[in-house]
C-alpha positions as CSV (number, residue, x, y, z in Angstrom):
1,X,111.7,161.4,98.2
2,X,113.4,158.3,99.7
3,X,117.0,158.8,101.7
4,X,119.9,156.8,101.5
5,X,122.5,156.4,103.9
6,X,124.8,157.2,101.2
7,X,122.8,160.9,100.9
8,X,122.9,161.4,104.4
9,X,126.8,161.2,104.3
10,X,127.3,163.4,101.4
11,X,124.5,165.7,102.3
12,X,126.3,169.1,102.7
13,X,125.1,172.6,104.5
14,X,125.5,175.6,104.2
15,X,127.6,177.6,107.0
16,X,126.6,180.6,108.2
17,X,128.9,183.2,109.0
18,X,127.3,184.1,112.2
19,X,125.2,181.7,113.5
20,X,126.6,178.6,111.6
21,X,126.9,175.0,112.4
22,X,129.7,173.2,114.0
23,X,131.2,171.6,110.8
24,X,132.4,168.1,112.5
25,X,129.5,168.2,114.7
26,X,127.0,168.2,112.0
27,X,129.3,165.3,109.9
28,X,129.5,163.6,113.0
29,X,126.0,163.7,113.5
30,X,124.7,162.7,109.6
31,X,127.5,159.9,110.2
32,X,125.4,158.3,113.2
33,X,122.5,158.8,111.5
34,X,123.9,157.4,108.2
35,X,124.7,154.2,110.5
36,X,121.7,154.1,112.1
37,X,119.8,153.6,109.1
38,X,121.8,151.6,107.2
39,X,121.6,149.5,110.0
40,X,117.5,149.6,109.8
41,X,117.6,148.8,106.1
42,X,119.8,146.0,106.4
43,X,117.2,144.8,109.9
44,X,114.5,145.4,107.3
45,X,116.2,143.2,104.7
46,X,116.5,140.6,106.7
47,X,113.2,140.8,108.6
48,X,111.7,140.5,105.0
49,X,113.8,137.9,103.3
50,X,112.7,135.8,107.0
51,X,109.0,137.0,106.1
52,X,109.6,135.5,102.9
53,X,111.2,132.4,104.3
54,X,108.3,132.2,106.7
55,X,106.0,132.4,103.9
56,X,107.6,129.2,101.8
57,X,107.4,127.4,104.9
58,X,103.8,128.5,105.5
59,X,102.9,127.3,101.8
60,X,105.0,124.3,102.0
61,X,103.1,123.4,105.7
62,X,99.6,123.7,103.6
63,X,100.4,121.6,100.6
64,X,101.7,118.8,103.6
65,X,98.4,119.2,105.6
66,X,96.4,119.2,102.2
67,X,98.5,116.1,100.7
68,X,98.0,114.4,104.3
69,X,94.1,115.3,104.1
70,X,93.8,113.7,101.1
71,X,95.9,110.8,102.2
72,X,93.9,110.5,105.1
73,X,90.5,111.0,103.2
74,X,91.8,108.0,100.9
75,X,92.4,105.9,103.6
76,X,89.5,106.6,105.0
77,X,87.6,105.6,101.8
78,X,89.3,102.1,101.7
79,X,88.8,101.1,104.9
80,X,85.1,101.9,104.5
81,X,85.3,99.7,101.0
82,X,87.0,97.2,102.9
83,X,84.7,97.2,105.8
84,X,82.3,97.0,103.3
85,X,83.7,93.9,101.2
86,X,84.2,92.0,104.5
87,X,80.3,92.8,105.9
88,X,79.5,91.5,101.8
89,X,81.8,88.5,102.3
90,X,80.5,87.6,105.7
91,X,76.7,87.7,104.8
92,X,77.9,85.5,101.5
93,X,79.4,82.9,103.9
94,X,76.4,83.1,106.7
95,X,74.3,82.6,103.4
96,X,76.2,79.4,102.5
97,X,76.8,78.0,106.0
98,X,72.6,78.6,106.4
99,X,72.1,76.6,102.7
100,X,74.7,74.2,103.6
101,X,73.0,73.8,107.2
102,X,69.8,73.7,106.0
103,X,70.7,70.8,103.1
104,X,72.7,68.7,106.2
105,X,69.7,69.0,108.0
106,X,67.3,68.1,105.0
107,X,69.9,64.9,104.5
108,X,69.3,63.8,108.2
109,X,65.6,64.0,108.1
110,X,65.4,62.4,105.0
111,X,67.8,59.6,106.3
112,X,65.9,59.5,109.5
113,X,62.9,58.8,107.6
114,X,64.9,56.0,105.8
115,X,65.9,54.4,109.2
116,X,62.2,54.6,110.7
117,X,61.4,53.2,107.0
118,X,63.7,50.6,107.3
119,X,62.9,50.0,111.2
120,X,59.5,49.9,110.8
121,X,60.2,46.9,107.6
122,X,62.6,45.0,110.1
123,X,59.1,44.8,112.8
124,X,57.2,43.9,110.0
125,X,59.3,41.3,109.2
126,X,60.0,40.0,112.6
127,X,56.2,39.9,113.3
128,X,56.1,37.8,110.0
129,X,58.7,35.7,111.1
130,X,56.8,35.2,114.8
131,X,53.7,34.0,112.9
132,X,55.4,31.9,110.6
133,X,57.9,30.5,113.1
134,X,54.4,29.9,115.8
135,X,53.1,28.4,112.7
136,X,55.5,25.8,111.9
137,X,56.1,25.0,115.4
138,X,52.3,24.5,116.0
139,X,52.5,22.4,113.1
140,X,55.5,20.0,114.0
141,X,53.4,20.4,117.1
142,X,50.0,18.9,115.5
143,X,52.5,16.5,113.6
144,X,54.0,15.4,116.9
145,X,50.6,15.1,118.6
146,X,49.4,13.3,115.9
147,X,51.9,11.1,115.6
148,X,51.8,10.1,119.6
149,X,47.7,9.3,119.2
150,X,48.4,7.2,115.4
């Protein structure tokens, strides 16, 4: 059976002719008592309604740390992505700098080739021109001689 303050003041004894109890001393008594643990049962209210408090705040800290977790997780996940776009997008521009290298250097070999082409020609030519210029000249030459001994 639970007790009340509110029993412990009303509680009433019985007196004993002989060997009986103080009457005030016994309501003074229950009256202290009665404080006492009215007292406790309000320390015991609060103690639980701060439990409870303590509790929301608890459950309220978890859903933050799990929200954040996730958030964190997330970002975690995109920075990976976008470290992973940006190694993608790097190789893609090595790829075409190498092609684009590789076709500039194919175009100056093949132009090189033109130019020693074209080089090579212009010695041909001026060799031609040698001969044909000796000849000519060896011919006003014989024409010259020749016309000295007519």
């Amino acid at each position: 059976m639970r007790i009340s303050p509110l029993d412990i003041q009303q509680q009433q004894f019985r007196v004993k002719m002989f060997r009986g109890l103080d009457p005030d001393d016994v309501d003074a008594f229950l009256q202290t008592v009665a404080g006492e643990m009215e007292g406790l049962i309000r320390e015991n209210s609060q103690l639980k309604e701060e439990q409870s408090q303590h509790n929301r705040e608890m459950q309220n800290m978890a859903e933050k740390e799990r929200e954040l977790r996730d958030t964190l997780l997330s970002a975690q996940r995109v920075i990976e992505e976008m470290k992973a776009n940006a190694r993608k997008e790097a190789e893609l521009i090595v790829s075409e700098a190498e092609i684009k290298g590789e076709r500039i250097v194919s175009d100056a070999e093949r132009q090189l080739g033109e130019l020693k082409s074209r080089i090579e020609e212009v010695r041909r030519q001026k060799i031609q021109f040698e001969m044909s210029f000796k000849g000519l000249l060896e011919s006003f030459n014989k024409q010259l001689t020749g016309d000295e001994l007519a």
